[in-house]
C-alpha positions as CSV (number, residue, x, y, z in Angstrom):
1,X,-13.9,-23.1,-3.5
2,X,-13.2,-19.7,-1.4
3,X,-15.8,-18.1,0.8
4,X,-15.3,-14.9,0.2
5,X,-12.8,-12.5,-2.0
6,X,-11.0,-9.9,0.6
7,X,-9.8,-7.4,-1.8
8,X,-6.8,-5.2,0.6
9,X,-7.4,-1.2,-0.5
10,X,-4.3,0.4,0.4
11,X,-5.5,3.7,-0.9
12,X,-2.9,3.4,-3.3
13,X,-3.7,3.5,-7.3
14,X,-2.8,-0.2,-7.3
15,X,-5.0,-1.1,-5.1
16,X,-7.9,0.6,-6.3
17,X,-7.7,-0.7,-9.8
18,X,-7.1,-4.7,-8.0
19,X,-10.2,-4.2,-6.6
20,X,-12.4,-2.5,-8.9
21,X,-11.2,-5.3,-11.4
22,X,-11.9,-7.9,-8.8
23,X,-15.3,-6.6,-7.8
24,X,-16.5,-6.2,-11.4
25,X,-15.1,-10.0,-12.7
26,X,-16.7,-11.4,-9.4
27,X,-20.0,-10.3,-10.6
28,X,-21.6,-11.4,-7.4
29,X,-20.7,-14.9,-7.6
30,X,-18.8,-14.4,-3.9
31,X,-19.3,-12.6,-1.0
32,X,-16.6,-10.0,-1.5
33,X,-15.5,-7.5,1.0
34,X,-13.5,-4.2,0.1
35,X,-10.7,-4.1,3.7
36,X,-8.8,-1.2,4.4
37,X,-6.3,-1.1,7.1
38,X,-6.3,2.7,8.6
39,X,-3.0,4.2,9.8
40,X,-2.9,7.0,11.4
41,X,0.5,8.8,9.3
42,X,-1.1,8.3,5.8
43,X,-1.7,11.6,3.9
44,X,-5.5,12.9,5.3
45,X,-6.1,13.3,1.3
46,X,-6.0,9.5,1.6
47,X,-9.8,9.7,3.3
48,X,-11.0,11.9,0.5
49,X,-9.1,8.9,-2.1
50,X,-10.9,6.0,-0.3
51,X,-14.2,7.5,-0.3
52,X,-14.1,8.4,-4.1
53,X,-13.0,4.7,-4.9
54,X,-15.9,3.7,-2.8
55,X,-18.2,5.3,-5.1
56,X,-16.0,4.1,-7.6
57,X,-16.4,0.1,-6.2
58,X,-19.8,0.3,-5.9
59,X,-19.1,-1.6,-2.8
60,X,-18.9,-0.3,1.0
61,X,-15.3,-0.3,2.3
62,X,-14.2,-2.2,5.8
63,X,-11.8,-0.1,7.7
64,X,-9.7,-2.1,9.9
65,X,-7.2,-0.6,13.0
66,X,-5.1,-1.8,15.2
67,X,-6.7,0.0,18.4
68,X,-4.1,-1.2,20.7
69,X,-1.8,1.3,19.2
70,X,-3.9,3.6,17.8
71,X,-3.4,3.0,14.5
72,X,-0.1,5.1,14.6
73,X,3.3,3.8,13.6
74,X,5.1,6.5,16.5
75,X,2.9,4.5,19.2
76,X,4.5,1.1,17.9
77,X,7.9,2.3,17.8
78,X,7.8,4.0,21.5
79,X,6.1,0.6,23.1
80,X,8.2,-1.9,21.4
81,X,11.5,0.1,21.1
82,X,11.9,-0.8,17.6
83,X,11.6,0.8,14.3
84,X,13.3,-1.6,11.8
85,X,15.9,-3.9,11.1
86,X,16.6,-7.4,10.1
87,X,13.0,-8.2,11.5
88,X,11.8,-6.0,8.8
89,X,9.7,-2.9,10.2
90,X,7.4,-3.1,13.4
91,X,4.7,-1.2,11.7
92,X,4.0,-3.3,8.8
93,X,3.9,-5.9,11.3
94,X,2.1,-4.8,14.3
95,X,-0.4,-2.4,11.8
96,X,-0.7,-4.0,9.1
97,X,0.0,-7.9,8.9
98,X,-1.6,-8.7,12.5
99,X,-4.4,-6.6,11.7
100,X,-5.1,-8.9,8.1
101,X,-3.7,-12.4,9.5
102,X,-6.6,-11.7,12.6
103,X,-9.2,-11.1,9.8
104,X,-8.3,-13.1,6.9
105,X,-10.3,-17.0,6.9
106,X,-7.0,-19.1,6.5
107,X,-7.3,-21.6,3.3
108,X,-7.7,-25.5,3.8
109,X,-6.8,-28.0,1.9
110,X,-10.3,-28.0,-0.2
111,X,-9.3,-24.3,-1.2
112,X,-12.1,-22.7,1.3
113,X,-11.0,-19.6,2.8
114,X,-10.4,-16.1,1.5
115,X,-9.1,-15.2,-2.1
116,X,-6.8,-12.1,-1.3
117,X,-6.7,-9.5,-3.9
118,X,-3.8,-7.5,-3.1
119,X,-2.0,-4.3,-5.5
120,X,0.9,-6.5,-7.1
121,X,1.4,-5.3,-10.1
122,X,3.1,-6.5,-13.2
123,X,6.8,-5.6,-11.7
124,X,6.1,-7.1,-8.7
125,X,5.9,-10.9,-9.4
126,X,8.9,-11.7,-7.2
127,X,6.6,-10.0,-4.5
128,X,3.7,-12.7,-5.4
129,X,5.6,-14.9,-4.9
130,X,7.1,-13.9,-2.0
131,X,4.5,-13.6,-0.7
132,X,3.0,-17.3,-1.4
133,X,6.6,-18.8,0.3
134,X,5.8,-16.8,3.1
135,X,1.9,-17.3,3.9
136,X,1.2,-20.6,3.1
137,X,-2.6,-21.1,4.7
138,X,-3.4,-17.7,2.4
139,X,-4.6,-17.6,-1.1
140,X,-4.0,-14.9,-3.4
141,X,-5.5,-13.4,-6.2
142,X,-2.3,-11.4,-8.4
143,X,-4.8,-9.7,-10.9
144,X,-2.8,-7.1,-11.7
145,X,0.2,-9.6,-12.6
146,X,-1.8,-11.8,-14.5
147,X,-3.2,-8.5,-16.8
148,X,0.3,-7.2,-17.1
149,X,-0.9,-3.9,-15.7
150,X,2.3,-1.8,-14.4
151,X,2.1,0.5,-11.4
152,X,1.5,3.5,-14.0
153,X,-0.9,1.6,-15.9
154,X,-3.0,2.3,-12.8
155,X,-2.2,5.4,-11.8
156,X,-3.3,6.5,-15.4
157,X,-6.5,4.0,-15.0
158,X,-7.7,5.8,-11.6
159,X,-7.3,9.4,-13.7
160,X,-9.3,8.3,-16.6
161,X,-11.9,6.8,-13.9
162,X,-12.4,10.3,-13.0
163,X,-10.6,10.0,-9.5
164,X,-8.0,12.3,-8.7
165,X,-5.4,10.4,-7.1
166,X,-4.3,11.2,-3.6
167,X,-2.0,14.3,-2.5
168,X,1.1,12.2,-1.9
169,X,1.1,11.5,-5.8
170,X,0.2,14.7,-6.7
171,X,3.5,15.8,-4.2
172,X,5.6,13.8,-6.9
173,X,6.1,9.7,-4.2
174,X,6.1,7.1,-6.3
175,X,3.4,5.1,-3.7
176,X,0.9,6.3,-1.1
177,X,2.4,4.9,1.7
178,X,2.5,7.0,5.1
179,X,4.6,10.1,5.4
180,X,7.8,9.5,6.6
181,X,7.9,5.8,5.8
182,X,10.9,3.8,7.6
183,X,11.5,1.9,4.5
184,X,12.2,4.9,2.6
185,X,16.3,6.0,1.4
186,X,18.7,8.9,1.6
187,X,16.9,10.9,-1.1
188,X,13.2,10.3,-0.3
189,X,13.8,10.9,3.7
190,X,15.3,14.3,2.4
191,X,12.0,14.7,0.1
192,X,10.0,14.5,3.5
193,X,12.6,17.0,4.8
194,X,11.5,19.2,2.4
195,X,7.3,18.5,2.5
196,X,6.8,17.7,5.7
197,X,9.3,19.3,8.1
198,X,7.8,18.2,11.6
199,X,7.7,14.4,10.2
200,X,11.0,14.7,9.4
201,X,12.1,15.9,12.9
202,X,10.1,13.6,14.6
203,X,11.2,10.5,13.1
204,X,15.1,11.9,13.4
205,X,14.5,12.4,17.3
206,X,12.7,9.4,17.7
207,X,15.0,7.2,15.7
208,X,17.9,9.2,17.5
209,X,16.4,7.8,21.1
210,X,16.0,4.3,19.8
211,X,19.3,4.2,18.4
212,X,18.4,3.3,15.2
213,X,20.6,4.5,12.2
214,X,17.3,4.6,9.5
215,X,19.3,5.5,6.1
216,X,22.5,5.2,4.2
217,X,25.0,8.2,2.9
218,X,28.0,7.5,1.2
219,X,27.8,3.3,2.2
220,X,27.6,4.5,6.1
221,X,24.3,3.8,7.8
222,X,23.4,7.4,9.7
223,X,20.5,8.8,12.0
224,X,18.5,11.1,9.7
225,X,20.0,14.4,11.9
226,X,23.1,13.3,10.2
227,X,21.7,13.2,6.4
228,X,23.3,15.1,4.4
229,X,20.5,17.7,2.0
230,X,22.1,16.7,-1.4
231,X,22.0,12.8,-0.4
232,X,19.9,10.4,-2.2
233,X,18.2,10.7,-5.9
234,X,14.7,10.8,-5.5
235,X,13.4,11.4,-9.1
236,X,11.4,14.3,-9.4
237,X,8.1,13.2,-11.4
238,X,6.4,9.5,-11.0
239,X,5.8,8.1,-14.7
240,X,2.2,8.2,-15.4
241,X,1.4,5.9,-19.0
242,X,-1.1,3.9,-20.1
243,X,-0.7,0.8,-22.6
244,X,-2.4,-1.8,-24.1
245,X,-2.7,-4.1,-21.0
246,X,-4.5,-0.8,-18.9
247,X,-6.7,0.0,-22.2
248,X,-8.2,-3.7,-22.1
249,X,-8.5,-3.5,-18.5
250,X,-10.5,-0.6,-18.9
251,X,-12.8,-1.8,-20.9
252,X,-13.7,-5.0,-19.0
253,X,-14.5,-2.0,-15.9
254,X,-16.3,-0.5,-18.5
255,X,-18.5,-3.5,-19.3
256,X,-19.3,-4.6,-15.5
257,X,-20.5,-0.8,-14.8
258,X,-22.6,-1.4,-17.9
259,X,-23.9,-5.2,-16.7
């Protein structure tokens, strides 16, 4: 049996639902801690999100950082000299996947160890399982998958909770990662052009320096200072529904407030 559930707020509408569901079918039964891995680039809306949801969770939030870099993604990329590549990106790593492997009980054969609850939702079971290939010693709860709630199913869940979500949805990204995410494409680097000016400069310059050619235009990989304005088809508006699955969900949230 696992010691503890480690639910992973991201400060993203996923996330937020994962756990509240997770918190509220728990009912006490586990210890269960609520971890959030602080980087310094996220929106500073997202502090405003994470202490609704708290409120929201009824339970106290952990905030994790990787202090050796600050928290920042621009302090990985200048120390290690890389941004991304075939090695994936050297935040995720160094920020984010260090930071849970270090606090993260590793499963044994008996099945102690943490239960991870992470956002996965319903389009995402290739990520589940994925991620199972990949982290063997880790168990992991997919409670979005197994409720077949999408990622609007819980953007519309965190509205109806009362929460307004954070500003980088409200700014029309699909997800709440930070600004100026290295993982992003043609159109959404020119979206940041756009919002956030300096991030977009600083990231061209930096990425410029490390020689690192972060998008594609027209099948060429380019440095951002060469992106083309009209490149890329970032859709305007992020779908925001809510179906049968997200009703029934709702509900059961409903019911554990009430318990």
């Amino acid at each position: 049996m696992s010691d503890r559930i480690v639910c992973w707020f991201s400060c993203g509408a996923a996330s937020a639902v994962a756990t509240k569901l997770a918190i509220e079918e728990n009912a006490r039964k586990l210890p269960l801690v609520v971890a959030r891995v602080w980087v310094a680039e996220e929106h500073p809306d997202n502090d405003r999100f994470a202490a609704d949801c708290e409120r929201w969770f009824g339970v106290p939030i952990t905030n994790l950082v990787r202090e050796e870099y600050g928290g920042s993604i621009y302090q990985v990329f200048e120390q290690t000299r890389y941004i991304s590549g075939i090695q994936g990106a050297a935040c995720t790593r160094r920020l984010k996947k260090e930071v849970r492997e270090a606090f993260q009980i590793n499963a044994d054969l008996l099945g102690a160890g943490d239960l991870q609850v992470f956002g996965y939702t319903a389009e995402e079971q290739d990520r589940v399982d994925d991620f199972i290939d990949a982290n063997a010693d880790a168990r992991i709860w997919p409670i979005l998958v197994e409720r077949k709630l999408t990622h609007a199913n819980c953007l519309a869940l965190v509205q109806r909770a009362g929460i307004r979500l954070p500003t980088m949805y409200a700014l029309n990204y699909h997800h709440n990662n930070c600004i100026g995410c290295v993982k992003g494409g043609a159109g959404y680097w020119n979206k940041i052009r756009v919002d956030f000016p300096p991030v977009f400069d600083r990231m061209a310059k930096l990425s410029r320096s490390l020689n690192v050619r972060l998008v594609k235009a027209k099948g060429q990989r380019v440095f951002l200072d060469e992106l083309p304005p009209d490149a890329g088809d970032y859709p305007n508006e992020p779908e925001i529904q809510c179906g049968p699955f997200c009703e029934m969900a709702e509900k059961d949230i409903a019911q554990g407030c009430a318990a």
